[in-house]
N, C-alpha and C positions, 0 to 999 in steps of 0.2 A: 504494500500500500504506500502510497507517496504521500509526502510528509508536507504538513501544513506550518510553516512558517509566520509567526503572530508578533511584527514587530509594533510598543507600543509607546507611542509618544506621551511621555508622562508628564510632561510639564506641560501638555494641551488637554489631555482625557488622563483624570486622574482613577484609573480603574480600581474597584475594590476588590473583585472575587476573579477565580479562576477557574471557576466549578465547571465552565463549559469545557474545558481546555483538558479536564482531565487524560482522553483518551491519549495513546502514545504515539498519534497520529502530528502530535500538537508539539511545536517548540517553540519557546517562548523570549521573546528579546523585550526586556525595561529596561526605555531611555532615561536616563535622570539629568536632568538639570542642578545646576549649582545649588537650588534654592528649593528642590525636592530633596527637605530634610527629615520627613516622617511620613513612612508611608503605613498603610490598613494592614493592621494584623492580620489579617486574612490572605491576603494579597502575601505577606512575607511568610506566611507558612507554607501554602499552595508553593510557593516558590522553591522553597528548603524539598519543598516534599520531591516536586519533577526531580530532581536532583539535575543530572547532565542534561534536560530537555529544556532547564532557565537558565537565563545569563542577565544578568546587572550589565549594565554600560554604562558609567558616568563618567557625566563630565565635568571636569574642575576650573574650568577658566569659563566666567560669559560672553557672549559674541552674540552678533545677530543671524539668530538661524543656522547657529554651530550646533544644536543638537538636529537638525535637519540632517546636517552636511554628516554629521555621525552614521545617524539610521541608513541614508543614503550609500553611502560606503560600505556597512554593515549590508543591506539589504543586495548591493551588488555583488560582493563577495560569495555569500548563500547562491546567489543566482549560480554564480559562475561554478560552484562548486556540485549543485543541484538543478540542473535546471528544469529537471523533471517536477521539482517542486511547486507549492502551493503559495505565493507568498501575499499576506494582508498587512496592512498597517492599521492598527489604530489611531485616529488623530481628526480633528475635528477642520485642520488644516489644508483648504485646498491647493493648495500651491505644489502639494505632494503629485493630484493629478496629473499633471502632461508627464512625469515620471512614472504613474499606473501606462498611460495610454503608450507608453513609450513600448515600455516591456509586453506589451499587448502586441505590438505590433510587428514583435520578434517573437512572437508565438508562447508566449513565457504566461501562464497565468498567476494573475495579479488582482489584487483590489484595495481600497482604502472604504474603511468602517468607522463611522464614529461612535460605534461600541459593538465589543467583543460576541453581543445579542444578532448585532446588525451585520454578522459576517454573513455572508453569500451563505453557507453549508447552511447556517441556524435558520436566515432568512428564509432559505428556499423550504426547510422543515414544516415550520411555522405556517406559509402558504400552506404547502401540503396538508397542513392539521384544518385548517378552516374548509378544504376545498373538497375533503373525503370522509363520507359520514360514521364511515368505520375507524375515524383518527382517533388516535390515544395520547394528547399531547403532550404530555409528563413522558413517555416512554421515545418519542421524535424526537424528545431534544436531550434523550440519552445517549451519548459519544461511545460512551464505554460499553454498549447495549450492540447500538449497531456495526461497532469496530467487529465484534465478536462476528455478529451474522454476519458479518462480509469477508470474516479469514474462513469461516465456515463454508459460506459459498464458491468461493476461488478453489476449496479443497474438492467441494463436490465437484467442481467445471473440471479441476486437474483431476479425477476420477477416470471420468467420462473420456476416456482415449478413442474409443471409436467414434464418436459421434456427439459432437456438443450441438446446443439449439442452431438453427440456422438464423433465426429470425428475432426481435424482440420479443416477439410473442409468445414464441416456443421457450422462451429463455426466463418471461417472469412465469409461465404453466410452469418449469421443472423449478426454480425457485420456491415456489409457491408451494409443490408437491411435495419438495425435498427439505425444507428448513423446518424449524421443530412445529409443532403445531399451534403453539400459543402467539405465532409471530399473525402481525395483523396485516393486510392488505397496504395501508397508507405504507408499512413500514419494509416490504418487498419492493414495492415500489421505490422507496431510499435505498435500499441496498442494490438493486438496479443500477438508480442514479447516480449511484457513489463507485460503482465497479466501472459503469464508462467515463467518469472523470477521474478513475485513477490508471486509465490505459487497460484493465484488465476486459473487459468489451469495448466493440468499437462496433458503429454502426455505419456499414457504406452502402450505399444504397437502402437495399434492403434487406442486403445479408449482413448479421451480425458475424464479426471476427474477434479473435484473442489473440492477441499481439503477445501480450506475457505468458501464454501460456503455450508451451513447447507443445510439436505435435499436436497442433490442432486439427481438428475435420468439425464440418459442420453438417446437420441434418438437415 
């Protein structure tokens, strides 16, 4: 699964929790500015807890738009090292834009959130919870929930050597068929969405293919 990168501007969005971020899907960058002296106990534990998935970045000197020019550095680095990656910013900051649409343009996915609520994954959840009457919204916006059905899923695709679905169709039926029982329709549907934005399905045309997954056939 490729890895979500969550860098956040703390001297603009003073974030409290980290709750959403738990999955190991998540790593986490807090920018500090000179004059972010006390941050939410919550926010410093979640941190201690990821262990190697957070990192502090301060900075000691003020400048204008020197903690920009950080994240920015920071955030290209990650690229250049990941580029299969995920990367978001938090920051209420638009001047960050034409650097999202940049990396967009070089095929990189990107975005900027002005809270960790309002990431692309959680947002598009959220839709999903309002827009299916069999959504269970407390379990959508479980990370650690659907991390799990989606290594589950990849296993049963890597099972399947003779003959993977051909089609979307055929692919949320054996999803549907094959993950535990208690899994709910909105939330097939996420693990769907989340296997072709991590490269594990791909849909062209109208054949669906596995790029990750060696020796594929489709039905």
């Amino acid at each position: 699964m490729r890895k979500n990168y969550v860098l956040i501007d703390y001297e603009n969005v003073h974030v409290k929790t980290l709750s959403l971020l738990h999955s190991e899907q998540f790593w986490v960058y807090v920018f500090l500015g000179p004059k972010n002296t006390k941050l939410h106990r919550e926010l410093v534990l979640a941190m201690h807890e990821f262990g190697s998935r957070a990192t502090y970045v301060e900075l000691h000197s003020p400048g204008s738009n020197a903690l920009d020019f950080h994240l920015a550095y920071y955030l290209g680095a990650l690229v250049r090292d990941d580029p299969e990656g995920f990367f978001h910013i938090i920051s209420k900051d638009t001047g960050f834009d034409p650097l999202i649409g940049h990396l967009k343009s070089k095929k990189i996915s990107a975005a900027r959130s002005v809270a960790i609520e309002d990431m692309p994954c959680f947002r598009q959840q959220g839709e999903l919870s309002t827009n299916l009457r069999d959504a269970t919204p407390i379990e959508l916006i479980a990370p650690h929930k659907i991390d799990a059905l989606i290594k589950l899923a990849i296993e049963i695709l890597r099972g399947q050597k003779k003959a993977k679905p051909g089609t979307e169709k055929t692919l949320r039926s054996t999803l549907r068929a094959k993950l535990s029982k208690d899994v709910s329709d909105p939330e097939v549907d996420l693990v769907l969405r989340q296997l072709q934005e991590g490269g594990w399905a791909k849909l062209e045309g109208k054949k669906m293919t596995y790029p990750l997954l060696e020796g594929s056939s489709q039905s």
